[in-house]
C-alpha positions as CSV (number, residue, x, y, z in Angstrom):
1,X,101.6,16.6,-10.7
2,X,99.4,13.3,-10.8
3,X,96.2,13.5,-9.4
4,X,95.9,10.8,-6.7
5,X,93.3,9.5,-5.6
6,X,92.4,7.4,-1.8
7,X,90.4,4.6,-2.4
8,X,89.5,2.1,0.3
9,X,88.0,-1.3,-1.2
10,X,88.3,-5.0,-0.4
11,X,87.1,-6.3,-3.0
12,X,90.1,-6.9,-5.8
13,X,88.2,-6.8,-8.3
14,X,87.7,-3.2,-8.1
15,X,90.7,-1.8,-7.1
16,X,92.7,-3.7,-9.7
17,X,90.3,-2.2,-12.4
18,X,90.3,1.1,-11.1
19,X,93.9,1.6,-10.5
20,X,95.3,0.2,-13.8
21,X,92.6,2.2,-15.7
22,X,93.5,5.2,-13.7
23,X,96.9,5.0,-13.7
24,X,97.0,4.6,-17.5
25,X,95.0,8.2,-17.7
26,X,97.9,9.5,-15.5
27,X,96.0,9.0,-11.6
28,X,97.6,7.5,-8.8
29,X,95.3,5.4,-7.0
30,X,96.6,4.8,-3.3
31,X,94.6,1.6,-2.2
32,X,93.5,0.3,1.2
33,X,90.9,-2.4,2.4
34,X,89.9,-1.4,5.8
35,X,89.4,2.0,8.0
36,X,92.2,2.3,10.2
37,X,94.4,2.1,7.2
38,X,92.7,4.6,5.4
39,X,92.6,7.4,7.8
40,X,96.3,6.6,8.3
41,X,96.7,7.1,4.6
42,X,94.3,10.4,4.2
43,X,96.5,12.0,8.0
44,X,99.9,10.9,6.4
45,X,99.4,11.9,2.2
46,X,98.0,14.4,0.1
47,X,94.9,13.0,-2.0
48,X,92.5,15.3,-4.4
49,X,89.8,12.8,-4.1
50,X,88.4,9.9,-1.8
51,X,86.6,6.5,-2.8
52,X,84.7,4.7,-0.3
53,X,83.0,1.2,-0.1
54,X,80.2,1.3,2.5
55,X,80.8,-2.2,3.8
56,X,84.2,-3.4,4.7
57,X,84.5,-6.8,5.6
58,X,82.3,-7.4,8.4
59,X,81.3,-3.3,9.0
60,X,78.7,-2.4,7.4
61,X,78.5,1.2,7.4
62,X,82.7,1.7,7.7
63,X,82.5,3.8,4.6
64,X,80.0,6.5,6.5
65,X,81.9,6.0,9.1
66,X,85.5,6.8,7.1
67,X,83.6,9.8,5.7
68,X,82.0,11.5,8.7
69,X,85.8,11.0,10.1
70,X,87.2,12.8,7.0
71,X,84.6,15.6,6.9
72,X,85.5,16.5,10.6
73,X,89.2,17.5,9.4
74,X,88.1,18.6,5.6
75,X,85.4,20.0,4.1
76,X,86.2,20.5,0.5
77,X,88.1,17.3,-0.5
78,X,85.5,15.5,-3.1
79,X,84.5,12.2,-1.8
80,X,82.6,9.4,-3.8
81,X,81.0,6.4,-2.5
82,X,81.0,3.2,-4.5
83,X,78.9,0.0,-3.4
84,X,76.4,-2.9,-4.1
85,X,74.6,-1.0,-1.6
86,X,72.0,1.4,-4.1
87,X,69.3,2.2,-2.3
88,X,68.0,5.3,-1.7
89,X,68.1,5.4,2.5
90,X,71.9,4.8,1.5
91,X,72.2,7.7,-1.2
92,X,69.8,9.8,1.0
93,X,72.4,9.1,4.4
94,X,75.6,9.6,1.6
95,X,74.7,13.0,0.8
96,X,73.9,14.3,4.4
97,X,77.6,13.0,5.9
98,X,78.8,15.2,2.9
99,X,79.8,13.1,0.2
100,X,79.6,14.7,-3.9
101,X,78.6,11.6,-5.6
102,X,77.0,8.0,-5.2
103,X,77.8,5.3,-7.7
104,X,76.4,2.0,-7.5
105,X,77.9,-1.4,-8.2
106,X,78.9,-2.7,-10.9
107,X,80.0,0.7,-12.5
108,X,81.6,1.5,-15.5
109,X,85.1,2.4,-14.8
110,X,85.7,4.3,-17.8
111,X,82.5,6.4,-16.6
112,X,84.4,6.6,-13.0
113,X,87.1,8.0,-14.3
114,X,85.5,10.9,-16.6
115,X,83.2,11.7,-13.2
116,X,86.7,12.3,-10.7
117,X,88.6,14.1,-13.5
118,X,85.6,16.7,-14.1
119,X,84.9,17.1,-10.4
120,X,89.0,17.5,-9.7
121,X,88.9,20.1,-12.6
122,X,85.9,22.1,-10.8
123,X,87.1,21.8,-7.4
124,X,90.3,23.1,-8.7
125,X,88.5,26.0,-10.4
126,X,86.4,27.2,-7.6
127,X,89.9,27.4,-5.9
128,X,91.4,30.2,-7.8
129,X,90.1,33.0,-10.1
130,X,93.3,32.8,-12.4
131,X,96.2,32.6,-10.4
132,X,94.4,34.2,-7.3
133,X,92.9,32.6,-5.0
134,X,90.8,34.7,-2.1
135,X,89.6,33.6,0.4
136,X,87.6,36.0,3.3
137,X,88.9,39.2,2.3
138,X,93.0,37.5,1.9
139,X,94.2,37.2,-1.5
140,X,97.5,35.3,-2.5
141,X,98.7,36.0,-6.1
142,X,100.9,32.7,-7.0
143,X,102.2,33.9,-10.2
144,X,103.7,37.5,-8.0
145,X,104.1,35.9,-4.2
146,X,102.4,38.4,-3.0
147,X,99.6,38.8,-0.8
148,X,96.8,41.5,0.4
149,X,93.9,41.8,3.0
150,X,90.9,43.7,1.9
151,X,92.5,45.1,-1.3
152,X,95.8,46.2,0.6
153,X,99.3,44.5,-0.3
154,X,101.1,43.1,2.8
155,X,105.0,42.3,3.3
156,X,105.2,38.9,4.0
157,X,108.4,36.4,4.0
158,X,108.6,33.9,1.4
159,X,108.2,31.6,4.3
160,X,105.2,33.3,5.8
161,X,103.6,33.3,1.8
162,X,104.2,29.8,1.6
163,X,102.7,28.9,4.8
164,X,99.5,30.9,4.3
165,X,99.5,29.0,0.8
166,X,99.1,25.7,2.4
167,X,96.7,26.8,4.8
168,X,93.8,28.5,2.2
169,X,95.0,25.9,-0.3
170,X,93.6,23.8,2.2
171,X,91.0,25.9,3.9
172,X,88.3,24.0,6.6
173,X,91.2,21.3,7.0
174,X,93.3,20.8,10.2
175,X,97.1,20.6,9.6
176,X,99.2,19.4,11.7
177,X,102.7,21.2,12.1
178,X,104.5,17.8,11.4
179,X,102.8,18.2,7.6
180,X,103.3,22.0,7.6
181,X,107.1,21.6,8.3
182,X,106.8,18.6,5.2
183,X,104.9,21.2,3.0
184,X,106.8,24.5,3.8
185,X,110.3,23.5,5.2
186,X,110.8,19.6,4.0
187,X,111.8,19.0,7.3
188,X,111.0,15.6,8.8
189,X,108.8,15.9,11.8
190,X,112.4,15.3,14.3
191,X,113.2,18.7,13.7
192,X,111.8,21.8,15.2
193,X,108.4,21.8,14.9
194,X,107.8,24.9,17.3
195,X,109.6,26.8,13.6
196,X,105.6,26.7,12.9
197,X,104.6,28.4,15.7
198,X,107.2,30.9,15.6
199,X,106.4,31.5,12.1
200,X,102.6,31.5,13.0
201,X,103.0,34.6,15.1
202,X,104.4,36.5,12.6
203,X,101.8,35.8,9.7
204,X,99.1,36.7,12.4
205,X,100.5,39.4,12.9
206,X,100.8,40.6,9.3
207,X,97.6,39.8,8.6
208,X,96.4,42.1,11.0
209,X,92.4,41.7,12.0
210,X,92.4,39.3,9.4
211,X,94.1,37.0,12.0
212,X,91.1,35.4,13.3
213,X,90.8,33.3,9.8
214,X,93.9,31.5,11.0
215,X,92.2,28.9,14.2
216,X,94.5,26.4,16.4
217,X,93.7,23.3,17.5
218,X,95.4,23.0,20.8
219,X,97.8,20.0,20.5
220,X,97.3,19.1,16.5
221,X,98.5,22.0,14.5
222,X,96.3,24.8,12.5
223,X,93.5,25.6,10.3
224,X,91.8,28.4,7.6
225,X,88.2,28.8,8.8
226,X,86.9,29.8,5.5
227,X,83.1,30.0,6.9
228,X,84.3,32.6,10.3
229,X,82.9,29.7,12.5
């Protein structure tokens, strides 16, 4: 599966750079040039890494502002900020609203590149140990289907596996049940969407006191707490 990657940039110069470089190493780069459209994009797609421009336009802070947005709905996706904009007060207020890296304008896009695919690859490793990934006491064994709390197998449906999948795959990130019905079901978002809730009980149930990990957010969808906030 191709990495892809959200970048939001209105300068051309850039984004055509980046996304035939990127897409020659085998990235997808999903371009936009303002804010609205890239919390759109980053609500409506899959992305394993955001690139923000600090000044859009006429708004000069958008990108902290695009990135404090983003880090309110998830807190592990690697985000990058690109821009003229090198000074340290910048960097300093970068790292603070959570982002992993700072590069300045004009950068090497070469250099980019080698940057996102070694912090994709690490984020990808801290995920899972093999094909395990655990996560608060629940393990999920891809390679088997099979899950366990504290060491102890539990039945689950295929269903019910795949939909605790996409909830620690995506741990500290709100999903809404129109994406977990595109994820687990590949329904469109006109079907049933109370099938997630149905199936929510159940896993909750199976998981036992482990339950708790699993929060709602009344009128969006769900999300793993992976911190027990």
């Amino acid at each position: 599966m191709a990495r892809r990657i959200l970048m939001m940039e209105d300068e051309t110069q850039f984004t055509d750079k980046v996304t035939e470089y990127f897409q020659s190493k085998g990235m997808e780069v999903v371009s936009c040039v303002n804010g609205e459209q890239a919390q759109r994009l980053f609500e409506e797609q899959r992305f394993d890494l955001v690139l923000l421009d600090i000044m859009i336009g006429d708004r000069i802070n958008r990108g902290f502002e695009v990135c404090q947005w983003i880090r309110q709905r998830d807190r592990e996706i690697p985000v990058i900020f690109c821009s003229a904009r090198g000074d340290e007060m910048d960097q300093e207020r970068g790292f603070e609203l959570g982002c992993h890296d700072y590069v300045a304008k004009p950068y090497s896009v070469r250099l980019l590149y080698l940057r996102i695919k070694n912090m994709i690859a690490h984020t990808e490793t801290l995920r899972y140990s093999g094909n395990t990934l655990t996560l608060r006491g629940i393990a999920i064994d891809n390679d088997r289907k099979r899950a366990a709390v504290d060491g102890q197998d539990i039945e689950l449906s295929p269903k019910q596996f795949e939909l605790l999948q996409v909830l620690m795959e995506n741990a500290g990130k709100v999903m809404s049940r129109e994406r977990l019905l595109t994820q687990v079901w590949n329904y469109g978002y006109n079907d049933d969407d109370r099938v997630v809730d149905r199936l929510m009980l159940k896993l909750r149930k199976a998981l036992g006191g482990k339950a708790e990990c699993i929060r709602t957010k009344k009128g969006y969808g769900y999300w793993f707490d992976r911190e027990g906030e």
